[in-house]
N, C-alpha and C positions, 0 to 999 in steps of 0.2 A: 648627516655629515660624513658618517662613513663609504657612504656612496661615492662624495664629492670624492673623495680619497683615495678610492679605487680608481677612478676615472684618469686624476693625476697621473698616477703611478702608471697604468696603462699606456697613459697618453706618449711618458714621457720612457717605455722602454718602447713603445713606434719610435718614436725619435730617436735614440740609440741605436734600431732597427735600420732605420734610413739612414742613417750616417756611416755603416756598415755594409749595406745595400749600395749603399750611392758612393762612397768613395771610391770607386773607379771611375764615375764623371770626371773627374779634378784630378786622377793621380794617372790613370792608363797611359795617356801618350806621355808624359813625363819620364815615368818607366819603362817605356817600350822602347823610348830614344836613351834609356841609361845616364839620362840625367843627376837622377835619384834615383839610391835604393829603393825599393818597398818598403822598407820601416822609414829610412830618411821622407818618403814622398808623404805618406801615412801623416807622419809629425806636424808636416809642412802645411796638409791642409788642412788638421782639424788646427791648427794656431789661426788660421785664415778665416775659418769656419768661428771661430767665435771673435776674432778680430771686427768679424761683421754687427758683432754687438753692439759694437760701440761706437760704426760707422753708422745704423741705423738711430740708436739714441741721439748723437752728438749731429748729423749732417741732415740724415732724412727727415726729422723729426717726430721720430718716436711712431706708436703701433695705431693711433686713432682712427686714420682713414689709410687701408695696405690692405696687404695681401693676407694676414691676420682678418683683418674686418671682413674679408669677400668668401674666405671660409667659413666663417659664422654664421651667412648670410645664408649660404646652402641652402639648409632647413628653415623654417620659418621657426620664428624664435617658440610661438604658442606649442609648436609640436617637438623642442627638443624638452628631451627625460634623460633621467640617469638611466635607464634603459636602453634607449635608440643609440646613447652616445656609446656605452661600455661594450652594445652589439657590433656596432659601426669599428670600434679601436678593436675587438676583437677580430675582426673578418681582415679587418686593413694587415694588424700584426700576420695573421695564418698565411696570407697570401705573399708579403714580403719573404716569409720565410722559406716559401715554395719554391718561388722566383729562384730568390738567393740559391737553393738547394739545387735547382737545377739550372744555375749560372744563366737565367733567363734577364737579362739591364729589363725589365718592366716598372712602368713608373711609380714611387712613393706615392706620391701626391694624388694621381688619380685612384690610387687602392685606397687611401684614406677618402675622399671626396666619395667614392664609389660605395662605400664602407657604411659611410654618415650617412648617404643619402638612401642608400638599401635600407638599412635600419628605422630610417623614417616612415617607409613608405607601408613598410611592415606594420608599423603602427599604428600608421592613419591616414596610409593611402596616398596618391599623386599630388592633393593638394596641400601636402606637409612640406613638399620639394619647394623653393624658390625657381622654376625652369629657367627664368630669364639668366640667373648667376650658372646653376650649371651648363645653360648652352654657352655662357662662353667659355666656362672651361672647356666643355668638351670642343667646343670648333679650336681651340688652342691645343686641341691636340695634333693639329695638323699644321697650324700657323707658326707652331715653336718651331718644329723642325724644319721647316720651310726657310724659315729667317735664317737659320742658322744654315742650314744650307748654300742659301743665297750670298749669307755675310761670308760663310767661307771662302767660295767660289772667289767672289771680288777680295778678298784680303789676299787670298794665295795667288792672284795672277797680279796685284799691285807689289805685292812684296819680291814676288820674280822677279818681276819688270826693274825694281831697285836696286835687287842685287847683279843682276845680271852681268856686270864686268867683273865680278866677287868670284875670287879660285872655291871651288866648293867645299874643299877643309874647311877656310876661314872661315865662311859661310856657315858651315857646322856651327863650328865654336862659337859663332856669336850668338845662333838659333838657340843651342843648349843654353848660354847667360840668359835670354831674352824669356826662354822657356819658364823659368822660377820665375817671371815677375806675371807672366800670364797663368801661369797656372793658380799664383795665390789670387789674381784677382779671378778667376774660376772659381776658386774657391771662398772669395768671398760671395759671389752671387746663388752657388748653394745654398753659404749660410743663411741670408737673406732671403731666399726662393722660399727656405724648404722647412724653414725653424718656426716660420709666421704660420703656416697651416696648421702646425699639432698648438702653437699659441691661440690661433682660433677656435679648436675645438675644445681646449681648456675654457678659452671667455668664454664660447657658448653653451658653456655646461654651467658656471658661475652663474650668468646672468639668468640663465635658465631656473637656479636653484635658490636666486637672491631672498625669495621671502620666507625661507627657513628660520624659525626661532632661533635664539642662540649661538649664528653661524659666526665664526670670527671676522674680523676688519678685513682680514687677510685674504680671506673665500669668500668676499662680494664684490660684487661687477654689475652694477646698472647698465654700461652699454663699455665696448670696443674700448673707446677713450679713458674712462677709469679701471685702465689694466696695473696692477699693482708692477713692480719691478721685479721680482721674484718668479714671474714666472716666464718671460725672454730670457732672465739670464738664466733662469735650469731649464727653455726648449735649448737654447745658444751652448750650455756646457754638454747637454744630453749628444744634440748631434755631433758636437766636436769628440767628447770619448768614445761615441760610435766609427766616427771615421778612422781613430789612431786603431781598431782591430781590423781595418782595412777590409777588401770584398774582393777577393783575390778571382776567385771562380766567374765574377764576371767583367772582373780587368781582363783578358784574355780575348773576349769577345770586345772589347771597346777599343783595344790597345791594337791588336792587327789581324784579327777576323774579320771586319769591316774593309780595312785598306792597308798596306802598308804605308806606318808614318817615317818619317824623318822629322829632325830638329827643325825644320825649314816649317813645315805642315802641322809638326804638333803643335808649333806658335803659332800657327795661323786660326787651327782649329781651335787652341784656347781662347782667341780673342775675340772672334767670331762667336762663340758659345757665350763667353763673357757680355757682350754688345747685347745678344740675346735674353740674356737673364735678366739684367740692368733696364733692357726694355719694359720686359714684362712687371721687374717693379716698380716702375713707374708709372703702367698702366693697373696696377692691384690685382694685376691677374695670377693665378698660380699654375705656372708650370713645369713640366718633368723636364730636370735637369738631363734624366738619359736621353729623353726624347732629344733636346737640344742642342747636346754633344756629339748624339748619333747622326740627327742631322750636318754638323759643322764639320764632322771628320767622311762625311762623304761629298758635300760641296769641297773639301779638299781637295780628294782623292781624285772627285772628277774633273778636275783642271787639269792631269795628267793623260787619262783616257777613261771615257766611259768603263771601260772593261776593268782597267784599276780595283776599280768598287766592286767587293763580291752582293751582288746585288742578291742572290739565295740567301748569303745570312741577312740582309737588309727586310727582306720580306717575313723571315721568320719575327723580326723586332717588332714589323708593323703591327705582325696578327699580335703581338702581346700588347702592344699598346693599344689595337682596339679591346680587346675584349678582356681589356684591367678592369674599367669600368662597371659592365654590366654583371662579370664574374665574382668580383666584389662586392658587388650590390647585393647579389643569388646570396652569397656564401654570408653578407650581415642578414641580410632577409631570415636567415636557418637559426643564424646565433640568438636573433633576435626570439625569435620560437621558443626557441631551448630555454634561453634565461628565464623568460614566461612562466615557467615551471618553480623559478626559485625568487622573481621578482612580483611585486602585486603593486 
């Protein structure tokens, strides 16, 4: 039981981690147009970020078959341990924090997947992996941004096209009102994207650990579907008070390293992202919200001129979002060793 315990608690400061990490997805262009302060913006999305809670209980219908369930799936259930998983949260955490430290937008989601799946394979080789689940995360590494890109590009030359006889004051001012409605619903699709992945690595530690003697009502889990409630709502509150300490060092790069925004672009690129996110939860896929915004504020940017877009820092993002994965994997493969030494 104390296993299970550690895993929790791990799980659930990755998830404070990524809500701190990632809050410049949902808050950068809102900022950079002076919409909201940085503490005002901060507020705004984690109230959004756990808003999501309750649009996933009440509308989606709960965590049984999601993006929860497809993180689970990762590992085959026979090869997850209280081992692979606390290796996997520990590699996920170190490298979050690296990112973060050197203002690298690298994805949550793939460091944990990369994480789980590295510490599996430590333990029992390639056939512990599910390949079929993680090749589609990974081809979603390229597909997120892509949509988002795509969705941008057509949202920012429809939305032109509308205002077009609009003085571009006014224009402003309605882009900055418009900006809060898209940025919370950004901010709900975080919540949603990015809360159900540390909830799946909780179930599949649970259901992993179900025939434990003595374990409470509370820490069992026969499959996905009998997810207790206690644990969406502390991933949902984890990543919301991660987001209210904000992620400043890589707001910077999201907000006008990439392109510069205006109120016109930063609504455009929030809805575009939003469309993006909403997609993917409706297909159970999980992916990186940076990935998705990075793409959407450069389809922006490029409806103005290729050159808009500093394409050097764009390349730099690339190389981090390939090699989240595999670096995360190395780095739980290590942890996974180490613990060895203190786990039997």
């Amino acid at each position: 039981m104390t296993l299970i315990i550690i895993i929790i608690v791990f799980a659930l400061i990755f998830d404070f981690i990524n809500g701190f990490h990632d809050a410049a997805n949902s808050i950068a262009t809102v900022v950079s147009t002076k919409v909201l302060t940085p503490t005002q913006a901060v507020l705004w999305a984690a109230f959004f970020n756990f808003v999501a809670y309750f649009i996933a209980v009440h509308f989606l219908g709960g965590f049984g078959e999601s993006i929860a369930n497809t993180v689970a799936k990762t590992v085959e259930t026979q090869f997850v341990t209280s081992h692979v998983v606390i290796a996997g949260l520990i590699a996920a955490i170190t490298w979050n924090l690296i990112t973060w430290r050197l203002g690298i937008p690298s994805s949550s989601s793939h460091t944990l997947i990369g994480g789980f799946a590295g510490a599996a394979i430590a333990g029992s080789g390639f056939q512990s992996v599910h390949l079929q689940t993680v090749g589609i995360i990974a081809l979603f590494i390229v597909v997120a941004p892509v949509i988002g890109m795509i969705s941008g590009n057509i949202i920012t030359i429809l939305t032109l096209h509308a205002v077009k006889r609009t003085k571009p004051g006014k224009a402003d001012r309605w882009f900055k009102g418009l900006q809060l409605i898209s940025s919370a619903s950004l901010s709900i699709g975080h919540g949603l994207n990015d809360s159900q992945k540390v909830m799946g690595i909780i179930g599949a530690a649970l259901i992993a650990n179900q025939g434990i003697p003595g374990l409470p009502h509370f820490l069992q889990m026969s499959s996905m579907a009998d997810m207790h409630d206690w644990i969406p709502l502390s991933c949902f509150t984890a990543i919301a008070l991660g987001t209210m300490t904000g992620g400043w060092k890589i707001m910077k790069t999201m907000g006008n390293r990439i392109t510069k925004i205006t109120p016109l672009e930063g609504f455009c690129s929030q809805v575009a992202g939003s469309i993006t996110l909403f997609i993917s939860e409706a297909l159970h896929v999980p992916v990186s919200t940076t990935h998705v915004i990075s793409g959407s504020i450069m389809g922006v940017g490029a409806v103005k001129r290729l050159s808009a877009v500093r394409w050097g820092v764009t390349k730099d993002l690339v190389a981090a979002w390939i090699l989240t994965i595999p670096v995360s994997a190395l780095m739980a493969a290590v942890f996974y060793w180490l613990l060895g030494f203190f786990m039997t």
